[in-house]
N, C-alpha and C positions, 0 to 999 in steps of 0.2 A: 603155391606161390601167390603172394598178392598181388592184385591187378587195376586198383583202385588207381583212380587218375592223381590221388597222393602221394601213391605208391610211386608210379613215375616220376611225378615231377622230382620226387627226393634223388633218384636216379640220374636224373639230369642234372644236378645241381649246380655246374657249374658253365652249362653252354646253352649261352643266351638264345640263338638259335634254337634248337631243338627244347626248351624250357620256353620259349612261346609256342611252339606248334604244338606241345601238351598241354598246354592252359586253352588252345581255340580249339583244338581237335577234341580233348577229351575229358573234358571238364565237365561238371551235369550240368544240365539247359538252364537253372536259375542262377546258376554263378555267372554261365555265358553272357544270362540277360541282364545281370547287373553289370558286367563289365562292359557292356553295349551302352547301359544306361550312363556309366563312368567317362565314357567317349562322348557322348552328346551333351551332356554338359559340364566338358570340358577339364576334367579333372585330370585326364592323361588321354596322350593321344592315341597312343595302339595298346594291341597286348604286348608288344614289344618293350615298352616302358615298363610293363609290369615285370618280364624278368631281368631287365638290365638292374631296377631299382635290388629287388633282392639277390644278383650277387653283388653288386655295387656295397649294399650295409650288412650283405653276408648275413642275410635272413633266409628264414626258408619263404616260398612263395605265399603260401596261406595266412604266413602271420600279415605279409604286405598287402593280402587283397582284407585280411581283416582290418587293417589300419586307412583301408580304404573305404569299407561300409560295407564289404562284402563277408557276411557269414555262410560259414558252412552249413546245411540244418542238419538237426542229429532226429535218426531216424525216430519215430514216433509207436511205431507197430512193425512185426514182421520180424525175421531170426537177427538180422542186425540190433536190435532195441535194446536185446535187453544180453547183458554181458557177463562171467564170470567173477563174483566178487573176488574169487583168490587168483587167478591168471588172467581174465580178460580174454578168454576167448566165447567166441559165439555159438560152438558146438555144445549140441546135448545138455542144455540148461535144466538145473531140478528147480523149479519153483514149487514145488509145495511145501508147509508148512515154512513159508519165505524164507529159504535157503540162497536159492542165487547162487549155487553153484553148480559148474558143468561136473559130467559125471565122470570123467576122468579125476576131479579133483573130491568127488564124492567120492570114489572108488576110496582113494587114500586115504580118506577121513574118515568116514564112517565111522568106524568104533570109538573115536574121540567124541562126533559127536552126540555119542550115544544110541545108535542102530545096531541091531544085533546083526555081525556080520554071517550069511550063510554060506554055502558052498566050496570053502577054504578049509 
């Protein structure tokens, strides 16, 4: 089950309440510090502005903090990085001969893409 503080806030999506105790409790430390930073010079007064405005235009939260200066960073290194080019998941990635596929989706393909299937 995913646990990402994305993951939440979609969960909450409709109560303003608990959609800012997820954005201050459980958001990562450089989104917190730009929203800190959003508060000091005056762009919006609390986190509390930030989810009224996104059910207010019935956005989800991330697009509102992106339309505020706030990006997400997308990871650089490490199992999160690098993804499934046929499903998008971040298990068991084949990178050799730059494949980019997890190995569930290898499993399936293989003989299409030309690997002599054994043990079948």
């Amino acid at each position: 089950m995913p646990t990402g503080w994305d993951y939440l806030v979609d969960l909450q999506r409709n109560k303003p309440g608990t959609l800012a105790k997820i954005i201050k409790h459980n958001a990562p430390r450089y989104v917190k510090q730009q929203i800190q930073r959003l508060i000091r010079e005056g762009k919006i007064k609390n986190v509390q502005e930030i989810a009224e405005i996104a059910i207010r235009e019935n956005k989800d939260v991330i697009s509102v903090l992106n339309e505020l200066g706030v990006e997400n960073k997308k990871n650089k290194y490490g199992k999160g990085a690098i993804k499934c080019a046929i499903c998008g998941s971040h298990e068991r990635i084949i990178r050799l001969y730059g494949l980019y596929i997890c190995g569930r989706c290898f499993r399936e393909r293989a003989h299409l893409l030309g690997f002599k299937v054994m043990g079948e």
